[in-house]
C-alpha positions as CSV (number, residue, x, y, z in Angstrom):
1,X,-35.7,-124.7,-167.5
2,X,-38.0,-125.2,-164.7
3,X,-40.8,-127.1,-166.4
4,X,-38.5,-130.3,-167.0
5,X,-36.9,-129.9,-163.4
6,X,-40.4,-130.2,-162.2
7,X,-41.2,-132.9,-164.8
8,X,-38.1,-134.7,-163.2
9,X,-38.7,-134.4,-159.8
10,X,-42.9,-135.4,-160.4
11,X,-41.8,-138.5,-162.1
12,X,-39.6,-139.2,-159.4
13,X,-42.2,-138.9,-156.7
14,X,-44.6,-141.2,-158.9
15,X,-41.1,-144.3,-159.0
16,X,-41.2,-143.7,-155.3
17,X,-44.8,-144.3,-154.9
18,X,-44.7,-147.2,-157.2
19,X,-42.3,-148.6,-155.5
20,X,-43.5,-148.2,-151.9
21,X,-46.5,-149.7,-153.3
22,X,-45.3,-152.5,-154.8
23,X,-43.1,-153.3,-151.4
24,X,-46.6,-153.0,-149.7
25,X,-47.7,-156.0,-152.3
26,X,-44.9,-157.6,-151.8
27,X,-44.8,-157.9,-147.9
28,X,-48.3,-158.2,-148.0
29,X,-47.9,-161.8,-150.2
30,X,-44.6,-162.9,-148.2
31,X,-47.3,-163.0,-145.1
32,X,-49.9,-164.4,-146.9
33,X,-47.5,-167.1,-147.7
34,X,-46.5,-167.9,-144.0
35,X,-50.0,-167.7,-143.2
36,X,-50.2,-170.5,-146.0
37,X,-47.1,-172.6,-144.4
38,X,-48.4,-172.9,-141.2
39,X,-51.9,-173.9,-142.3
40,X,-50.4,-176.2,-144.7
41,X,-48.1,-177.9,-142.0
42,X,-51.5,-178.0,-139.5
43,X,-53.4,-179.8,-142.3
44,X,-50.6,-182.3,-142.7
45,X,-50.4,-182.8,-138.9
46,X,-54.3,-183.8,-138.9
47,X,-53.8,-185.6,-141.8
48,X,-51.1,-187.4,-139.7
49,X,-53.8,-187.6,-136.6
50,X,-56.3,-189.2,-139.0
51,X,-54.8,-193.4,-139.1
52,X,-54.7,-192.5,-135.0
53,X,-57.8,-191.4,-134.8
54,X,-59.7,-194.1,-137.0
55,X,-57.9,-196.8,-135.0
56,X,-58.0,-195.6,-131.8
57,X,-54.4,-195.5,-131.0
58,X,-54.5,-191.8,-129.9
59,X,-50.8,-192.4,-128.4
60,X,-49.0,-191.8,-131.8
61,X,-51.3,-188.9,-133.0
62,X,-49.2,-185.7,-132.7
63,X,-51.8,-182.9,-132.3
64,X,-52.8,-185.5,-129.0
65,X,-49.3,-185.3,-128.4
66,X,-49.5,-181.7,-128.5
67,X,-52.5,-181.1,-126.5
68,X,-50.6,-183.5,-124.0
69,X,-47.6,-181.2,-123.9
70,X,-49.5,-178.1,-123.7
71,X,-51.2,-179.5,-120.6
72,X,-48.0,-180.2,-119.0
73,X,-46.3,-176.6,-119.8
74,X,-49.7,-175.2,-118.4
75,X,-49.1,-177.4,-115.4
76,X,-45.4,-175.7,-114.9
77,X,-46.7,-172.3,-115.8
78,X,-49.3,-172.2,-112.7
79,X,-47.1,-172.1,-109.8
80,X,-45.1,-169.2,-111.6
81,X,-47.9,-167.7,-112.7
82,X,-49.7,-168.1,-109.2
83,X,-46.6,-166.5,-107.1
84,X,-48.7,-162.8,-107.5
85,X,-52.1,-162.1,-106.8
86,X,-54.1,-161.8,-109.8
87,X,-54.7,-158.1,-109.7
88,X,-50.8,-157.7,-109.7
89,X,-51.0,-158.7,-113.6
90,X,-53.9,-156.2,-114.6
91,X,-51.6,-153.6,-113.4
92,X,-50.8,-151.7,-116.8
93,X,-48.4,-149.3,-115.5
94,X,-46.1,-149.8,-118.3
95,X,-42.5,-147.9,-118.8
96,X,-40.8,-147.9,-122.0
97,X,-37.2,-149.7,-121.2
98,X,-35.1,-147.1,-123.0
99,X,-32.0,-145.5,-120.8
100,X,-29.2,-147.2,-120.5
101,X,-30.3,-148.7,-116.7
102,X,-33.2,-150.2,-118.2
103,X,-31.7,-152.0,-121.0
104,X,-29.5,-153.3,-118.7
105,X,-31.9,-155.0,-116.1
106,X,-32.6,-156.9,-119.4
107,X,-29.5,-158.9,-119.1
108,X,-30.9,-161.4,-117.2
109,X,-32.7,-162.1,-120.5
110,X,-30.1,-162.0,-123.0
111,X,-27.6,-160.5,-124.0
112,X,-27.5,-156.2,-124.2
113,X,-24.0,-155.8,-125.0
114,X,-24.8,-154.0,-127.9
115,X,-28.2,-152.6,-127.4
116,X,-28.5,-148.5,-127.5
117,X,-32.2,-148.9,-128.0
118,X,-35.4,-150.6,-129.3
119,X,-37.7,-150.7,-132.4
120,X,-40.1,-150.7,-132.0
121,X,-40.0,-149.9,-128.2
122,X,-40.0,-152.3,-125.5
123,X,-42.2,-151.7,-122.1
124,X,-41.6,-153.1,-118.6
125,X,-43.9,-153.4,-115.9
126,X,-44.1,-154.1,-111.9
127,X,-44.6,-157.3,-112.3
128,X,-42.8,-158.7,-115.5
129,X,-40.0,-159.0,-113.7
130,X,-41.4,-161.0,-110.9
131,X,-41.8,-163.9,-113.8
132,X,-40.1,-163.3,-116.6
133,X,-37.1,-165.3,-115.6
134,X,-38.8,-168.9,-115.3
135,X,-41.1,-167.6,-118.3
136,X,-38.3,-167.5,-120.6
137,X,-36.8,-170.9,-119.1
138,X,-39.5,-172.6,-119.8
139,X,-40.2,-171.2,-123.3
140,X,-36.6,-172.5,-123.7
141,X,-36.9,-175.7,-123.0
142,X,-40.3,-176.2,-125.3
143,X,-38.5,-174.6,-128.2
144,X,-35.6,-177.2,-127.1
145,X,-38.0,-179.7,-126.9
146,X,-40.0,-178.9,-130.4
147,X,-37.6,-177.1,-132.4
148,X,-40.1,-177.1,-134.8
149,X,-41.8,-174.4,-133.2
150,X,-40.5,-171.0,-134.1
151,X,-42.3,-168.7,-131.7
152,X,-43.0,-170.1,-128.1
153,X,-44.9,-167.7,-125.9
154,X,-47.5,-167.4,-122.7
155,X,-50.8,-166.1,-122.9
156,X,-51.7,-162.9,-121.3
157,X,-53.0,-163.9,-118.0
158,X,-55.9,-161.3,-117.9
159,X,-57.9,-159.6,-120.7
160,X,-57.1,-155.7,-119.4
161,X,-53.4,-156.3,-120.0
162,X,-52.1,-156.5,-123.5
163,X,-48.6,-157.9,-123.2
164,X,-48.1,-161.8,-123.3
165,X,-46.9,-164.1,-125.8
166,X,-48.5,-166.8,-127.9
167,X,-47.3,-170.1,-128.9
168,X,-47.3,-170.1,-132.8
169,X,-45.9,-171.4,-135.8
170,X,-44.0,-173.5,-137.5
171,X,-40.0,-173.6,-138.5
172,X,-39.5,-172.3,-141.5
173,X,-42.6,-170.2,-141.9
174,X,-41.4,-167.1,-140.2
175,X,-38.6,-165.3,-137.9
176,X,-38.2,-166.9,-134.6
177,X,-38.7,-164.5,-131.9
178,X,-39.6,-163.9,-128.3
């Protein structure tokens, strides 16, 4: 009676490892996939840029374009970035914004009606809140602006602190967060 109950239960840890497995493959192609979107949709921009290029009439090429706008949120993002010395934003005293206080500073952000908690975690520091405000303005207006961006972010402004965003993506090729 016992040999088939353990024959059971060893076939149904070998289905659960299958299948973990195979969701492995499976998230692990959905990536690749994005990662093939949003190359595919760069090449067709340069392949866009290439008539401009060859004539010189740089003013319709949209990676210029771009580059141009990418200066110009740069441009807005100095003075904000600027208000704090730079050794306020190597500061990596970080605190993980999970009692009910904390989540709700974060309404300034959006909306925390219904949030109990975060998962993954999120983290706060001294400074984040300094900018974060005008950060997230502007990152609304560009994803206003190009809708075809799915992700708009800011670049970590030092290399000792991890957090920052990124801009990245392109609709359709993955979950638009921030």
């Amino acid at each position: 009676m016992h040999a088939p109950l353990r024959e059971l239960a060893e076939l149904a840890r070998s289905d659960t490892e299958m299948a973990d497995t195979t969701t492995g493959h499976a998230l692990a192609l959905t990536n690749h996939a994005k990662r093939l979107a949003t190359t595919s949709a760069i090449l067709r921009l340069m392949a866009q840029d290439t008539p401009s290029e060859i004539s010189g009439d740089t003013e319709r090429s949209p990676i210029i374009t771009l580059v141009r706008e990418a200066h110009r949120y740069a441009e807005t993002l100095r003075p904000i970035l600027e208000r704090m010395p730079l050794e306020e934003y190597a500061r990596t005293g970080y605190r993980e914004v999970g009692t009910p206080n904390a989540i709700r500073s974060l309404g300034r952000l959006f909306g925390v009606d219904r949030v109990t908690a975060f998962d993954p975690p999120k983290f706060s520091c001294g400074w984040d809140q300094k900018i974060d405000e005008d950060v997230c303005r502007l990152a609304d207006e560009v994803q206003r602006l190009r809708p075809a961006t799915n992700t708009v972010a800011m670049p970590s402004p030092t290399s000792t602190d991890s957090s920052g965003w990124r801009i990245s993506g392109i609709a359709g090729t993955g979950p638009a967060t921030r």
